[in-house]
Each structure stands twice: as structure tokens, then as C-alpha cells.
C-alpha positions as a printed NumPy array, in Angstrom:
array([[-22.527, -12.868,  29.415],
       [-25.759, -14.471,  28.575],
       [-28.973, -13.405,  30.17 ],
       [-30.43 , -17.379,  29.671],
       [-27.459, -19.666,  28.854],
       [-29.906, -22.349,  28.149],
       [-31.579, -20.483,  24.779],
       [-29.912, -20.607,  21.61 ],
       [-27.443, -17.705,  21.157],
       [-28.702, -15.463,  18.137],
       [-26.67 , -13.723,  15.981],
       [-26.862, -10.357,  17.699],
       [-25.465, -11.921,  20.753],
       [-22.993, -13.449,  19.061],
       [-21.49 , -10.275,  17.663],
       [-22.525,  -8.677,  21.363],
       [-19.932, -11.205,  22.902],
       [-17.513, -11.127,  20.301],
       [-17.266,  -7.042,  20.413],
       [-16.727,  -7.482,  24.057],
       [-14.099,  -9.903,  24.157],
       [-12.626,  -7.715,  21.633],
       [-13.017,  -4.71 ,  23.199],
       [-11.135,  -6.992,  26.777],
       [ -8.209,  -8.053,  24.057],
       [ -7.79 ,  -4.468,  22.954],
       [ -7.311,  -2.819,  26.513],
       [ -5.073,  -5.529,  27.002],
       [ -3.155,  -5.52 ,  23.489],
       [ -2.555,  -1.589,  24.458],
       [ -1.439,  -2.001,  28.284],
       [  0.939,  -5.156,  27.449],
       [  1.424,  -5.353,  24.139],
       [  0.96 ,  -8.482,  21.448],
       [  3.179, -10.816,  23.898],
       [  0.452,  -9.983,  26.147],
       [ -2.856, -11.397,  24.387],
       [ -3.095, -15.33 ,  25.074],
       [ -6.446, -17.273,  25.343],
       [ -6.006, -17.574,  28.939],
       [ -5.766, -13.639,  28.968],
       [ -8.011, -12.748,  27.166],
       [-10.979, -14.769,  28.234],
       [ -9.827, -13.255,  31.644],
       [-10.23 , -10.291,  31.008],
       [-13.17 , -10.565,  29.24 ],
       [-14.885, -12.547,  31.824],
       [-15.401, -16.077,  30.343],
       [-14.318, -19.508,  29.521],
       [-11.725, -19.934,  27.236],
       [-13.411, -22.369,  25.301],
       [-16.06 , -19.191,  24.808],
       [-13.132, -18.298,  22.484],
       [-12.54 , -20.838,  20.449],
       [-16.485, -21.346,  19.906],
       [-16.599, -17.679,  18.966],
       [-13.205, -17.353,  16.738],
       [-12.298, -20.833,  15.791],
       [ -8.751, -20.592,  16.976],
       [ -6.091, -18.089,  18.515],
       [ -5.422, -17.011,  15.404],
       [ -9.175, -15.936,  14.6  ],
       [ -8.963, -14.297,  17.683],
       [ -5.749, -12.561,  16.665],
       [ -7.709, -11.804,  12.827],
       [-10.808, -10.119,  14.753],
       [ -8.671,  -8.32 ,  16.996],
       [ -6.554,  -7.122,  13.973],
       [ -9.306,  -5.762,  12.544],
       [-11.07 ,  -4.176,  15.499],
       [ -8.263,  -2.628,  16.347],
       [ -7.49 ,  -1.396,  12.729],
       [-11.278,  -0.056,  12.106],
       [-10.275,   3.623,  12.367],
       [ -7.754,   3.5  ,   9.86 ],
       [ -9.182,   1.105,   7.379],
       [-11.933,   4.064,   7.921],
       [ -9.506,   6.739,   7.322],
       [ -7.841,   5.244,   4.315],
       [-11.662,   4.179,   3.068],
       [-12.812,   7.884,   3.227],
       [ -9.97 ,   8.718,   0.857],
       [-11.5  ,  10.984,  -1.978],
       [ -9.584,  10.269,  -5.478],
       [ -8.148,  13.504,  -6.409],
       [ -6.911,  14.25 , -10.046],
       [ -3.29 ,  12.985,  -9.244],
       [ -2.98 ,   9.697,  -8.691],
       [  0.538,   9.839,  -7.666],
       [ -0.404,  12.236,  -5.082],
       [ -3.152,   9.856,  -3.506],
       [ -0.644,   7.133,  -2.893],
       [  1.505,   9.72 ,  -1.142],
       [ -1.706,  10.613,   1.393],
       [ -1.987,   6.456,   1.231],
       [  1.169,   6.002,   2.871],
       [  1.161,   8.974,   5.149],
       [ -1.884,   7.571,   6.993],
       [ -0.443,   4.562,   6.876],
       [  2.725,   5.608,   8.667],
       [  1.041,   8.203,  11.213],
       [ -1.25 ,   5.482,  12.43 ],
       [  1.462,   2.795,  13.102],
       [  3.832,   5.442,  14.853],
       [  0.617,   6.71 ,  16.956],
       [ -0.429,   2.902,  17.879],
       [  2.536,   0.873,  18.383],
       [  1.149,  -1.71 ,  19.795],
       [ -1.854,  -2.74 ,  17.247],
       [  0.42 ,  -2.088,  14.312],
       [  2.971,  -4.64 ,  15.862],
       [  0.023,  -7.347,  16.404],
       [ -0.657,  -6.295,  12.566],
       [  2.126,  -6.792,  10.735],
       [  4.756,  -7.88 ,  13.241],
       [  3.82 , -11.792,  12.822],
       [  3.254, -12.492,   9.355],
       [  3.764, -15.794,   7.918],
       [  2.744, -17.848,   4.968],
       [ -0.6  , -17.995,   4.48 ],
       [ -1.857, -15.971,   7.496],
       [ -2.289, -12.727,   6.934],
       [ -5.104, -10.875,   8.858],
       [ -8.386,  -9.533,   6.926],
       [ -7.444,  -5.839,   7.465],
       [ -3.981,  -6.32 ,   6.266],
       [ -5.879,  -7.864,   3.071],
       [ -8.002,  -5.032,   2.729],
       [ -5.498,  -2.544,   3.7  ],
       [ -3.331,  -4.48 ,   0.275],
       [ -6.766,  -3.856,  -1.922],
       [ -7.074,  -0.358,  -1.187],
       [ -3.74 ,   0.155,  -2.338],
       [ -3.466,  -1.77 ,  -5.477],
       [ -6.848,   0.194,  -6.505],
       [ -4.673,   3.703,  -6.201],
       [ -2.029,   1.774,  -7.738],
       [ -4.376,   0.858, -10.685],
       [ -5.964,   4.604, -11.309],
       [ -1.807,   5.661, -11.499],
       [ -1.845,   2.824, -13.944],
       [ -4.765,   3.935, -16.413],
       [ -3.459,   7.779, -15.804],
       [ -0.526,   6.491, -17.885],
       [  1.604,   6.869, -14.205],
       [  3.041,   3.753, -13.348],
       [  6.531,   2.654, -14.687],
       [  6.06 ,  -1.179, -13.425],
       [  3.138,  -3.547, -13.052],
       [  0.495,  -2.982, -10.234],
       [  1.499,  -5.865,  -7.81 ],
       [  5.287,  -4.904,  -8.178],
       [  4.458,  -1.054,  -7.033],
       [  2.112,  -2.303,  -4.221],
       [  4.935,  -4.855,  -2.587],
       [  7.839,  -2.463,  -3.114],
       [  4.821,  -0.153,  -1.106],
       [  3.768,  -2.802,   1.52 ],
       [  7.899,  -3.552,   2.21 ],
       [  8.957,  -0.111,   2.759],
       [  6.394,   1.538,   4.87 ],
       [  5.765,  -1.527,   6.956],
       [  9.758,  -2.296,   7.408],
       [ 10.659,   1.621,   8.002],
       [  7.721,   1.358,  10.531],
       [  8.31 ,  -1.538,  12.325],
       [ 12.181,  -0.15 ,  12.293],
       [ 11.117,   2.661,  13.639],
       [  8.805,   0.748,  16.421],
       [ 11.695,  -1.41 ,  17.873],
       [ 13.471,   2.057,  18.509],
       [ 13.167,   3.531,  22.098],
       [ 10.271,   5.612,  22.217],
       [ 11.982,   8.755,  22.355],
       [ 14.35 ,   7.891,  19.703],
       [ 11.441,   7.437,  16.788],
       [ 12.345,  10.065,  14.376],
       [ 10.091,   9.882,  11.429],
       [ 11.316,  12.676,   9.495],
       [ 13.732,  10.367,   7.537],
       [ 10.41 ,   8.378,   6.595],
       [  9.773,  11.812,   3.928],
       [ 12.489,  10.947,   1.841],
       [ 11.719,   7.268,   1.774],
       [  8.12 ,   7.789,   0.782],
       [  9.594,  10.237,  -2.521],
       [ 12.479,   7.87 ,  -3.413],
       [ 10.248,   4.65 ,  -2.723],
       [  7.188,   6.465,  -5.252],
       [  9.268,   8.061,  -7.611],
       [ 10.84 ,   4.655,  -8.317],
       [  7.538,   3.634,  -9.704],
       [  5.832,   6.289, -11.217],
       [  6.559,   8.635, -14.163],
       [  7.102,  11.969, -13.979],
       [  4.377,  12.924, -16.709],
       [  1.733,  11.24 , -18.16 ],
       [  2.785,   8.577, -21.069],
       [  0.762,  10.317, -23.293],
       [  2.328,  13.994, -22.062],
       [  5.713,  11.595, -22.759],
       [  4.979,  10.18 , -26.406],
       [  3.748,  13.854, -27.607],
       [  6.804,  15.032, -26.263],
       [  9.004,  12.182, -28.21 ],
       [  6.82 ,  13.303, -31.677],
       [  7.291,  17.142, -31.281],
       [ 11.199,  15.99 , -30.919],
       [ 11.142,  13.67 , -33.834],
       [  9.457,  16.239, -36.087],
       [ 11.36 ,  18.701, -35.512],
       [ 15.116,  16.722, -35.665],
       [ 13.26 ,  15.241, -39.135],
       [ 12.437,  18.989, -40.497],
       [ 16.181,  19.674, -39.908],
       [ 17.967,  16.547, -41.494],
       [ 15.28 ,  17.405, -44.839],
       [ 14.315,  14.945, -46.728],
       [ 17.753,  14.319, -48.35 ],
       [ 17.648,  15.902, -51.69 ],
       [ 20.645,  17.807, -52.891],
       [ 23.001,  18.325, -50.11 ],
       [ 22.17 ,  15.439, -47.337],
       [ 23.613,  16.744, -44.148],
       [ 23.47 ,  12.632, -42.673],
       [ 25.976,  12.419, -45.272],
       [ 27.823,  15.209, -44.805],
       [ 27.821,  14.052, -40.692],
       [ 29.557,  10.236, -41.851],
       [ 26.601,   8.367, -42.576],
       [ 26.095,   5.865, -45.369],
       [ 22.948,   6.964, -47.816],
       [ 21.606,   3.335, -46.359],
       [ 21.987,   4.691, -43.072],
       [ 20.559,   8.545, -43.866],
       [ 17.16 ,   7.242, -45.301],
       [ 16.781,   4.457, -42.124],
       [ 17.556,   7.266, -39.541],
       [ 14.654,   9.598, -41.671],
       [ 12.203,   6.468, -41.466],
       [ 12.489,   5.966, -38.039],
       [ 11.926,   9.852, -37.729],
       [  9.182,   9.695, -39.524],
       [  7.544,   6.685, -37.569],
       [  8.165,   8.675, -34.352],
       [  6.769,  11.54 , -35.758],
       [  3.25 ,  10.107, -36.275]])
């Protein structure tokens, strides 16, 4: 691969050989599958040594990171390009539609993604895929959108669409209905988020409280808490709390 095998390798050359070997493991990842990339196969098809490999990615499961990634590129690129709209909620919904689409259209990379996790591996463009999520997650959050913390939303997220998908993948080819995925994406999201705005929520709660305090008065004469079985006690704590909500 090396026009003078004698001369230092520069760093261009590095990434030369390492885009070709990835560009080998790639054609192979897509004609076999992941139970198809091994060293040996790789450096095969690439047209070297397999210790060429493990000087280049450290270990197989480098080579598995950088193919991960390489293979991932265009929709890490996708997902990148995403322009924030207003609605957060709505952005996490395009999120996870690209995220689905791409897995169902590449079966085989999305596999070698997230088919053989394990404690503490998990592949740079799953990482970044994560980070790119918990950033919609977070504008939901500041747009007063999200009903549970940031890291909870983004792993009930990550569980669903990569389990439905990987469900999906171990289906027959012809069997891989993904319309059923629709109503998992609006159950899964609507578990999380709000329907409004907490802000559009606590007006809503004051303009209630104000006007449930304007009818109960302010318990002169005729108290209709009384009248309704309250204790007086109980009448002027129910118009306090009124009047805190009202505020």
C-alpha cells in the first residue's frame, strides 16, 4: 500500500490506509454481514498483513469502532444537519425517524452498531449519536417540555428505537413492517414530554385558581365553604391556597 515501505509513514498515509481498509471492511460488512468482518478478512480483502491492522486500530475492536463510524458517517451527517425548529418535541420526532429509516435501509451496519454492545464498549458514533440526542432532549427541557430528567428521556429513547429496530432486523426481510414503529415513537415521546409548555400549564392553573377564588368570595356574610360542609378553619385554608395559586 506504500509507495517506499522503508520511509516513515506520515499522517496522510496513515488515514490513506486506514480509509481503505475501511472502505475493504465495509464491502464486506454489507455482502456478509458483522459475522463476516474478522482480522483475517479484512486484511484480505484489503490487501495486507493483519498485523497492518492492529498497528493501524490497536485491536479488533478499534477496527470494529472505525468501521462503526465509517459506516455511520451519512447519518451522523443527516442527524448533524438537523435545523432546530421552534418545537422541540417535534425535532426529537424527526430524531428518531432518521434514526429508524437508516437502520431499516442498512441492516447490516446498524447490526455491527448496536447489535454487540457491552459494558464499556460502545462505539464513537453510537456516543455521538447519544449527544445529539440529549442536546434535543435539553432544548425540550429549557422549552419547559420535558416531564422527566434529560438522561431518563434519552435511555427510554436509545431502548425503544434501537430494540423495535433490531426486532424488526431479526425479522425475514419481507416480513419488516415498520408501520407499527409510528405508534411507538408517539406513545414512547408522549411519555416524556408535556403537552404544553409549563409556563402555558402554571398560567392555566392561576386563571383556574382565580376564578374558583372569585366564586367562593372572600367569606363575609354568607360563606358558601360553609354552606358546602366545611369548617371556617377549613374555608379560610382552602381561600389561602387559592390565593397562593392565584399569584
Amino acid at each position: 500500500m506504500r509507495s517506499d515501505p522503508g520511509s516513515p509513514e506520515t499522517g496522510t498515509e496513515r488515514r490513506d490506509h486506514q480509509q481503505a481498509i475501511l472502505k475493504a471492511a465495509a464491502e464486506l460488512l454489507t455482502e456478509h454481514g458483522p459475522a463476516g468482518i474478522s482480522t483475517r478478512a479484512v486484511a484480505t480483502a484489503a490487501g495486507v498483513q493483519t498485523p497492518a491492522l492492529y498497528r493501524l486500530f490497536g485491536d479488533k475492536d478499534g477496527l470494529l469502532d472505525a468501521l462503526g463510524s465509517y459506516v455511520f458517517e451519512s447519518y451522523l451527517a443527516e442527524k448533524r444537519a438537523l435545523e432546530p425548529s421552534e418545537d422541540a418535541i417535534e425535532d426529537i420526532r424527526r430524531g428518531w425517524n432518521i434514526h429508524v429509516e437508516f437502520g431499516l435501509r442498512n441492516p447490516a451496519s446498524y447490526a455491527l452498531m448496536y447489535g454487540n454492545l457491552r459494558p464499556g464498549r460502545r462505539p464513537a458514533a453510537a456516543q455521538e449519536n447519544g449527544e445529539i440526542l440529549r442536546r434535543l432532549l435539553e432544548r425540550a427541557r429549557e422549552q419547559g417540555r420535558l416531564r422527566v430528567p434529560v438522561e431518563t428521556a434519552a435511555r427510554t429513547i436509545e431502548a425503544s428505537t434501537t430494540g423495535a429496530v433490531l426486532l424488526l432486523l431479526a425479522q425475514p426481510e419481507g416480513e419488516r413492517d415498520p408501520a407499527p414503529l409510528t405508534g411507538l415513537r408517539d406513545t414512547v415521546i408522549d411519555s416524556i414530554v408535556s403537552t404544553e409548555p409549563a409556563a402555558d400549564a402554571r398560567a392555566r392553573i392561576t386563571d383556574r385558581a382565580q376564578a374558583l377564588l372569585a366564586a367562593v368570595g372572600d367569606g363575609r356574610g354568607t360563606d358558601p365553604v360553609v354552606d358546602a360542609g366545611f369548617r371556617a378553619t377549613e374555608a379560610a385554608l382552602l381561600r389561602d391556597w387559592l390565593s397562593t395559586l392565584s399569584r
